[in-house]
Phi, psi and omega in degrees: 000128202233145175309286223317327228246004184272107164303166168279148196289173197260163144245118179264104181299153172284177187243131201057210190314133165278137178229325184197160204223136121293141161234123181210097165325129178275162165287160170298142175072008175262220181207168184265358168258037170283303187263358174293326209302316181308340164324266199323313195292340203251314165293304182314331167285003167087024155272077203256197193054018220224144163257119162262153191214127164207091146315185145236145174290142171310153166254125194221149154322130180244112173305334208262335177238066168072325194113010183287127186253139208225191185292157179176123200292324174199180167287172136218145200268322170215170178303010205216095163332300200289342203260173181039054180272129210263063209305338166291327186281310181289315195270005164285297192292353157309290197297336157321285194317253158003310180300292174322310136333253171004330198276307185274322221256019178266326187257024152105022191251122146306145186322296184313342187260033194231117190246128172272143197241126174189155169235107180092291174259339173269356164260344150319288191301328178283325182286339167303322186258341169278021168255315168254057173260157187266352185226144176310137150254161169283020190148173175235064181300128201234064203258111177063046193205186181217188193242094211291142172056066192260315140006290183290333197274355216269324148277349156257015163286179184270124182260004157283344195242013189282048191224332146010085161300138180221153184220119230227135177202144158181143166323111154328325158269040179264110198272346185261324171259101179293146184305339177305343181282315196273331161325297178293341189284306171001281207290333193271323213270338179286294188309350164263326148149012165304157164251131218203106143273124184205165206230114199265188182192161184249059212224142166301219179254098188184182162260137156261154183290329166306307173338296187310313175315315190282353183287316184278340179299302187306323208271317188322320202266310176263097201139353160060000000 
């Protein structure tokens, strides 16, 4: 997976003053306007001062679906997540994700005020990379994923920063991520001394509107 192969990211302006940067990851085969439509609902929830960010993922051959290619943070090789995991595709789209930090705290944002955000393949990666980025973040939003190289991370987070709120939500029904995945990456990020909020919906692999209240409920509180 190569940058150079990277569209430019979407944006959404803050309304006044930037204060804090969301960075918010798509699903496989989706796009970064797939998740802007959730802006307007998050302001009106009284999430103000924010900057959106939605990359797009390079478009690459996807194995699980014939090899047809489409946008996607890494491959997958199988129907079973844990196993032909394509561990070269997560740490590239970490260092995009790591660019992307860099980025915001270039335009005047602090680390601290910048939360990584992603859903489903884009939340695999924000939690790969926001556990071992070298500088504090304000959170992790984790929506409907797990926590990808879990093996690994367990000696590469970061262990200055386990006071990091992350917020974890998924569907009781979800037939492509099982809740069960994101249960277990929970039990590992807690056992490394992480705080994991976290929240189910009686919803497939998708958002729901109650979710969203609790996404703004979450950001209000570390984002002040």
């Amino acid at each position: 997976m190569q940058r150079q192969n990277l569209d430019p990211p979407i944006e959404v302006k803050a309304r006044g003053t930037t204060t804090a940067s969301v960075i918010w990851l798509h699903g496989l085969g989706a796009d970064g306007h797939d998740l802007e439509p959730m802006v307007p609902e998050l302001s009106a929830a009284g999430v103000a001062g924010v900057r959106y960010v939605f990359p797009r993922a390079p478009r690459q051959p996807v194995t699980i679906n014939g090899g047809m290619v489409m946008r996607a943070w890494y491959d997958i090789v199988d129907q079973d997540i844990g196993r032909h995991v394509d561990a070269q595709g997560i740490r590239s789209s970490g260092e995009i994700l790591a660019a992307l930090i860099a980025r915001e705290s270039e335009r005047g944002i602090p680390s601290e005020r910048i939360v990584l955000a992603g859903f489903s393949q884009g939340g695999a990666i924000a939690l790969h990379t926001g556990v071992r980025h070298s500088r504090p973040l304000a959170g992790i939003l984790a929506l409907s994923c797990y926590l990808p190289l879990q093996e690994d991370a367990a000696t590469e987070a970061n262990a200055d920063h386990r006071s990091m709120p992350i917020f974890m939500a998924h569907g009781t029904q979800d037939p492509v991520i099982p809740l069960a995945y994101s249960e277990r990456s929970r039990a590992f990020l807690t056992s490394l001394g992480y705080v994991v909020e976290t929240h189910t919906y009686p919803m497939p692999h998708a958002v729901c509107g109650e979710e969203v209240r609790d996404i703004a409920d979450w950001l209000r509180r570390v984002l002040g």
